[in-house]
Backbone as a chain_set.jsonl record, in Angstrom:
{"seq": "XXXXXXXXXXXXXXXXXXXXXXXXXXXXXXXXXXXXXXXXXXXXXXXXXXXXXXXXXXXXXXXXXXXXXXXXXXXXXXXXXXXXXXXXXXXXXXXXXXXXXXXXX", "coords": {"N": [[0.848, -1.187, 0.0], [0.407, 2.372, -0.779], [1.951, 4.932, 1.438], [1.598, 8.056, 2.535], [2.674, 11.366, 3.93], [0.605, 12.361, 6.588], [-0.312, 15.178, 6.347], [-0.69, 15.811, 3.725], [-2.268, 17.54, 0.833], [-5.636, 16.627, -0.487], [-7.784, 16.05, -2.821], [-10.878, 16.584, -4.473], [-13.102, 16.323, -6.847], [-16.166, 17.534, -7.722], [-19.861, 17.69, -9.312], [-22.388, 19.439, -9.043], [-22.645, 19.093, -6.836], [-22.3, 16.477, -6.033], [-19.96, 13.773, -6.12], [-17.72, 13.419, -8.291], [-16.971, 10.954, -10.237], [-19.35, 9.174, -9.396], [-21.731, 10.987, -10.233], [-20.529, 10.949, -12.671], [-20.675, 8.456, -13.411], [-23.342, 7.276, -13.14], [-24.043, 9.137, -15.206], [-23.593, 9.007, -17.303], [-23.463, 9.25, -21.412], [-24.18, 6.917, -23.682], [-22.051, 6.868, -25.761], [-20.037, 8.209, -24.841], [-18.728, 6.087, -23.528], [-16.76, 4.468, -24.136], [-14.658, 6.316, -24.279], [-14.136, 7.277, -21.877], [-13.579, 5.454, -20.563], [-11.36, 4.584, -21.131], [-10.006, 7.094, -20.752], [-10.139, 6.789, -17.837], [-8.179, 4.831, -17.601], [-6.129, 4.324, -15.837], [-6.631, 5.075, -13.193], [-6.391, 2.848, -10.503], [-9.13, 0.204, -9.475], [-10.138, 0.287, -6.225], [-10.878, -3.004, -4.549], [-13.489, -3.024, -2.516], [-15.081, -3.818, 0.647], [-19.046, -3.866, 0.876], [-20.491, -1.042, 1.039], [-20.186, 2.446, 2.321], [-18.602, 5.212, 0.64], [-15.81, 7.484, 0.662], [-14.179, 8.883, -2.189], [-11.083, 10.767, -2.873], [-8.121, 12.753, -4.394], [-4.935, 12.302, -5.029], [-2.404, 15.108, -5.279], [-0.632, 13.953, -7.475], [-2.82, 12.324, -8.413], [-4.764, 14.177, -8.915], [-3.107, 15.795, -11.507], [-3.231, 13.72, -13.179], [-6.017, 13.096, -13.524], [-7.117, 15.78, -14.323], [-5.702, 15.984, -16.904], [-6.665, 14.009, -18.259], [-9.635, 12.16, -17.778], [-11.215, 14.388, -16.855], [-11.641, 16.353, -19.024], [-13.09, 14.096, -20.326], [-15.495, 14.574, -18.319], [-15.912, 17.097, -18.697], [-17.904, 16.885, -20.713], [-20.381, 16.489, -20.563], [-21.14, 16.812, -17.936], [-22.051, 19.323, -15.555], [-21.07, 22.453, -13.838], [-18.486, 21.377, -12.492], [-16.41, 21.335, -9.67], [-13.299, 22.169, -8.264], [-12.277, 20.639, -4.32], [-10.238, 21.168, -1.598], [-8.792, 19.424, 0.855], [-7.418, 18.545, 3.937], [-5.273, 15.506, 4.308], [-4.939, 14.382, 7.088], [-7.731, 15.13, 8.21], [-9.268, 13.823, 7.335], [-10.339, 11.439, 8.344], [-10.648, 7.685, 8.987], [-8.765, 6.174, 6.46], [-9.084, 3.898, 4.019], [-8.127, 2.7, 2.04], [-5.536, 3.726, -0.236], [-3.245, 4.831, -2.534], [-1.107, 6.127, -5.376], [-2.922, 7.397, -6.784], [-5.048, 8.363, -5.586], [-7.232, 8.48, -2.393], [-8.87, 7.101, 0.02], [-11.966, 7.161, 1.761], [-14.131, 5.614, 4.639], [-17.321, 6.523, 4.407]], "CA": [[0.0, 0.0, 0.0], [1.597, 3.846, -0.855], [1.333, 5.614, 2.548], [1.783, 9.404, 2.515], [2.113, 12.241, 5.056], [-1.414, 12.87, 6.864], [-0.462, 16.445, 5.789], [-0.599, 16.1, 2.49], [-3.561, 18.234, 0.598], [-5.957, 15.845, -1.454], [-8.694, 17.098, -3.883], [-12.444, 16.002, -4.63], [-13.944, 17.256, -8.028], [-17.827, 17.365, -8.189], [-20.337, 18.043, -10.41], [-24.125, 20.0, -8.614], [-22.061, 18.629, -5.019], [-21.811, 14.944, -6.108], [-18.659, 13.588, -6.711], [-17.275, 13.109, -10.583], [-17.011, 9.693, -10.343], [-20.53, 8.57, -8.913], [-22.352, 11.355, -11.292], [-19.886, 10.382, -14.205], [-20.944, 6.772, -13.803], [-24.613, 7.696, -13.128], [-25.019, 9.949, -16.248], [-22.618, 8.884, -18.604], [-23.668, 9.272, -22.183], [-23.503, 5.746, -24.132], [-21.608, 7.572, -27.19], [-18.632, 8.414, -24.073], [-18.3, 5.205, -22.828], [-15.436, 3.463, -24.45], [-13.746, 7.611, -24.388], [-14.113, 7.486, -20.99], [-13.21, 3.552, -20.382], [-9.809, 4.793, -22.245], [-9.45, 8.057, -20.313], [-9.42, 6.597, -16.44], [-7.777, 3.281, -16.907], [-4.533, 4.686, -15.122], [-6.769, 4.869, -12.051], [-7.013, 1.795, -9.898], [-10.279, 0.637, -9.131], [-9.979, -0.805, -5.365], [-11.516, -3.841, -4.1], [-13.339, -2.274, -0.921], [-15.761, -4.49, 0.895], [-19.826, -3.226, 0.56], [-19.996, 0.147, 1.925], [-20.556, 3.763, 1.303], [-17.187, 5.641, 0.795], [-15.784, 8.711, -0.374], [-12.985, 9.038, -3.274], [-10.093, 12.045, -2.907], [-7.353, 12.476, -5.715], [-3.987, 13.339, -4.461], [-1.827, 15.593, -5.991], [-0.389, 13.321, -8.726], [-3.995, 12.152, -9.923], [-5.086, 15.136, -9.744], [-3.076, 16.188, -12.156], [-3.826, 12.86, -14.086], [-6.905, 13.586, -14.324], [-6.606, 17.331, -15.39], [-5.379, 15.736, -18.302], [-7.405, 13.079, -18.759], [-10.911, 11.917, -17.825], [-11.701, 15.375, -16.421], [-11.991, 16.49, -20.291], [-14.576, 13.989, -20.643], [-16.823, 14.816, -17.746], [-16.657, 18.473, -18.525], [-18.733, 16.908, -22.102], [-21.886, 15.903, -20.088], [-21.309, 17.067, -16.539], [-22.095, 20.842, -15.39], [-20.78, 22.88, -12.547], [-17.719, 20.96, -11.914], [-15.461, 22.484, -8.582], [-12.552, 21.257, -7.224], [-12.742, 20.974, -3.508], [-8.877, 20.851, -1.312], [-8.807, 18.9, 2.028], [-6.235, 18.014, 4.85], [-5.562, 14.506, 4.826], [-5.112, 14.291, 8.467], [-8.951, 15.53, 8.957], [-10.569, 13.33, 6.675], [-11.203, 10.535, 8.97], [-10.25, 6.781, 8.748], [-8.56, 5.664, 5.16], [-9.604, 2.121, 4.008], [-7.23, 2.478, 1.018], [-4.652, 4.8, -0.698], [-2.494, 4.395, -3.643], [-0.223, 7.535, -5.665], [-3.83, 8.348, -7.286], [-6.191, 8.119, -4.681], [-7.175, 8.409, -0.788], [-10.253, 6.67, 0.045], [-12.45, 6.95, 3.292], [-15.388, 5.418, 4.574], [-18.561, 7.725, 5.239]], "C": [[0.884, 1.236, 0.0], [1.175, 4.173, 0.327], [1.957, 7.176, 2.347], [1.774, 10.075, 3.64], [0.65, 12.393, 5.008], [-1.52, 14.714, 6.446], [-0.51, 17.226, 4.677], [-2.497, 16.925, 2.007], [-4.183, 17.152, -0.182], [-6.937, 16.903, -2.139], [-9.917, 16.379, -4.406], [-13.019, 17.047, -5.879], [-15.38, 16.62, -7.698], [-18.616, 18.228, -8.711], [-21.848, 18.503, -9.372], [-23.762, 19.175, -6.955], [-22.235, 17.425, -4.918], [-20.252, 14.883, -6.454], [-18.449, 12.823, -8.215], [-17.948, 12.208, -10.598], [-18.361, 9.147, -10.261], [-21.288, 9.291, -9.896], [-21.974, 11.004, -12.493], [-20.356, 9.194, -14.736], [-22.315, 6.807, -14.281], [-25.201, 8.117, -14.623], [-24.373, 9.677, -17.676], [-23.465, 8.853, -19.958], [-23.277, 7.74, -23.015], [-22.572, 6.159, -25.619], [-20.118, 7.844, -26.23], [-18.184, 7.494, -23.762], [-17.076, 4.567, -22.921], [-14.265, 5.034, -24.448], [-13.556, 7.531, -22.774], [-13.337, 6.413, -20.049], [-11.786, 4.162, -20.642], [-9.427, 5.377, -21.064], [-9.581, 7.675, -18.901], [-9.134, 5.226, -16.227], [-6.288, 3.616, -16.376], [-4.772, 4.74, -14.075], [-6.91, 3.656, -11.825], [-8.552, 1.832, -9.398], [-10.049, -0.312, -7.507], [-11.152, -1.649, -5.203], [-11.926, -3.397, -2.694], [-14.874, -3.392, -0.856], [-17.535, -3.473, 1.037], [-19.734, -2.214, 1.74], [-19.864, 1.381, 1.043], [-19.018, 4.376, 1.709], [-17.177, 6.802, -0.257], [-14.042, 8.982, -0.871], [-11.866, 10.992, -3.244], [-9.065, 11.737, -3.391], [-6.162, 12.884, -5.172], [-3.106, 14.416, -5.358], [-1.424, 15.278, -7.283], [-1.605, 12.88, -9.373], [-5.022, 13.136, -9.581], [-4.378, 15.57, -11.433], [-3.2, 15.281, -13.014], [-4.9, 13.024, -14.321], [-7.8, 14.553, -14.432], [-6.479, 16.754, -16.587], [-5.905, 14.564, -19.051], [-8.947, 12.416, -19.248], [-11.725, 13.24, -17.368], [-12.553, 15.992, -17.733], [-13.213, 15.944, -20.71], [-15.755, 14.06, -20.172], [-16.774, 15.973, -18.07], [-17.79, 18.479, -20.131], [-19.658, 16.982, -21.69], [-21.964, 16.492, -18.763], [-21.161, 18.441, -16.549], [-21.612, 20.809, -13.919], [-19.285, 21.869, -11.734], [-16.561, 22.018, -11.091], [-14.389, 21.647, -8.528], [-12.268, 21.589, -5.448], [-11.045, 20.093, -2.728], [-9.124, 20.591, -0.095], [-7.559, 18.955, 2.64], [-6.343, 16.617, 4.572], [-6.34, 13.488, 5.897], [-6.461, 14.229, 9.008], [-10.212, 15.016, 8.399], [-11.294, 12.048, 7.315], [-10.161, 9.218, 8.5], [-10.137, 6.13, 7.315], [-8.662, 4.255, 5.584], [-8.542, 1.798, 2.723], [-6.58, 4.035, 0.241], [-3.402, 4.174, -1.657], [-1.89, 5.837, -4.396], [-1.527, 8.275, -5.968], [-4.633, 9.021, -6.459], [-5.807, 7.838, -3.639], [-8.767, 7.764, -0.93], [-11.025, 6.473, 1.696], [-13.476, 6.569, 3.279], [-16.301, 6.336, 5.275], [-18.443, 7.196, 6.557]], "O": [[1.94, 1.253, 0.631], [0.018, 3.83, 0.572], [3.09, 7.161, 1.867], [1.015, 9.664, 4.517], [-0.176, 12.5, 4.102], [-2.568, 15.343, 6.299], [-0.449, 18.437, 4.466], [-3.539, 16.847, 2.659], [-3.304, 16.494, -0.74], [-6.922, 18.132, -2.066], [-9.609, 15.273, -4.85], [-13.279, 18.247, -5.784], [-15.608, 15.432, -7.47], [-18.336, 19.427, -8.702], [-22.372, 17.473, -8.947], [-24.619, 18.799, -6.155], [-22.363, 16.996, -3.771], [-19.55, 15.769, -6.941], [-18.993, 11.933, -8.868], [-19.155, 12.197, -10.837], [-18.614, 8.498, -11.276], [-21.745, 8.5, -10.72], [-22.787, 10.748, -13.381], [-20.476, 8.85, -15.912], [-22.628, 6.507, -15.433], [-26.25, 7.746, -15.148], [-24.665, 10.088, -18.799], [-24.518, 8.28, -19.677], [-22.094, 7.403, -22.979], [-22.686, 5.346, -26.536], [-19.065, 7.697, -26.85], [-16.977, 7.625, -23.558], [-16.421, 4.17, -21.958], [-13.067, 4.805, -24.618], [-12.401, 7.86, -22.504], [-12.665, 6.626, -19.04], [-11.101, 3.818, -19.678], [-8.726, 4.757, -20.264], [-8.872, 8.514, -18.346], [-9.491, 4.516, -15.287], [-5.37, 2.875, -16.726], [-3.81, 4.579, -13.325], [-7.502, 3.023, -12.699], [-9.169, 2.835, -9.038], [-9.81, -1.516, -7.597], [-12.267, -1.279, -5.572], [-11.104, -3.335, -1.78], [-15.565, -3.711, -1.824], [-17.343, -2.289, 1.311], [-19.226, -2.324, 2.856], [-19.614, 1.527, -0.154], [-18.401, 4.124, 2.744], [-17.829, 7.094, -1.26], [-13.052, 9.193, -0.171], [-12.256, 12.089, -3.644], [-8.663, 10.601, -3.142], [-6.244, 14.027, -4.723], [-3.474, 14.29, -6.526], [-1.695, 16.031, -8.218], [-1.703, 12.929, -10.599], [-6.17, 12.917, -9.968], [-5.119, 15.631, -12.415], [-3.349, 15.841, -14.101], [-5.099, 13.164, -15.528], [-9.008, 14.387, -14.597], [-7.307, 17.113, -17.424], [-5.628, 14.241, -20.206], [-9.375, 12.209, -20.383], [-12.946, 13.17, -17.512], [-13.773, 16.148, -17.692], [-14.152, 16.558, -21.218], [-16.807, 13.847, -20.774], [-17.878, 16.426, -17.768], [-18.317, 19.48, -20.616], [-20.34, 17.725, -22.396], [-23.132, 16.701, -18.433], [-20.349, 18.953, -17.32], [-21.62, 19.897, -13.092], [-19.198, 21.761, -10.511], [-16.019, 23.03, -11.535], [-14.523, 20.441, -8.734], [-12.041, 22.77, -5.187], [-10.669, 18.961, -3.031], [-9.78, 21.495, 0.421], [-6.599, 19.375, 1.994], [-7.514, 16.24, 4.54], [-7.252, 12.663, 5.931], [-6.679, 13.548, 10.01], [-11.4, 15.283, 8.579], [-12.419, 11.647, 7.015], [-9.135, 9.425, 7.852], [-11.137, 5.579, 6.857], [-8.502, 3.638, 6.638], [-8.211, 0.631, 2.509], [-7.13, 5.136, 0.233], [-2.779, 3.144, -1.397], [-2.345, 6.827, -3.824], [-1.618, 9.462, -5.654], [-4.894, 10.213, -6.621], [-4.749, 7.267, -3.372], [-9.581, 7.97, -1.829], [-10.6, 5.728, 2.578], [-14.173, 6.818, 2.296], [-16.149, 6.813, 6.4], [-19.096, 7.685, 7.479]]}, "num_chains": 1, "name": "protein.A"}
């Protein structure tokens, strides 16, 4: 597992105050799918046991995807923010890797 300082900043994009990912999946266009399939296979997807959880990007995939799948939610998705945390204050991680921090609600 990558472990990082707890003081590192992470980063949460969402779209009307969902997060990308869950609206991206949700609303996806079937005409994006295989553009989109393309553009975040550099993220891992973890194996997390059932359970509600919330996805934060760290520095490096942020800027992966800046340059990647971000492009294709801004085709279909409105109002996207990006939103900058503490590590430290996000609560108990269940998984973390260079792209991604992951906590459970």
């Amino acid at each position: 597992m990558f472990l990082m300082d707890t003081n590192h900043r992470l980063y949460r994009y969402t779209s009307n105050g969902e997060g990308v990912f869950s609206a991206g999946k949700r609303l996806l266009p079937k005409n994006l799918i295989e553009e989109a399939r393309e553009a975040r296979k550099w993220m891992l997807k973890p194996n997390l046991p059932e359970g509600e959880y919330r996805f934060y990007l760290t520095a490096t995939g942020k800027k992966q995807y800046e340059n990647t799948l971000l492009k294709v939610h801004k085709k279909y998705l409105k109002n996207i923010e990006c939103e900058e945390f503490e590590q430290g204050k996000l609560g108990d991680i269940v998984y973390q890797d260079e792209w991604q921090v992951v906590v459970k609600k």
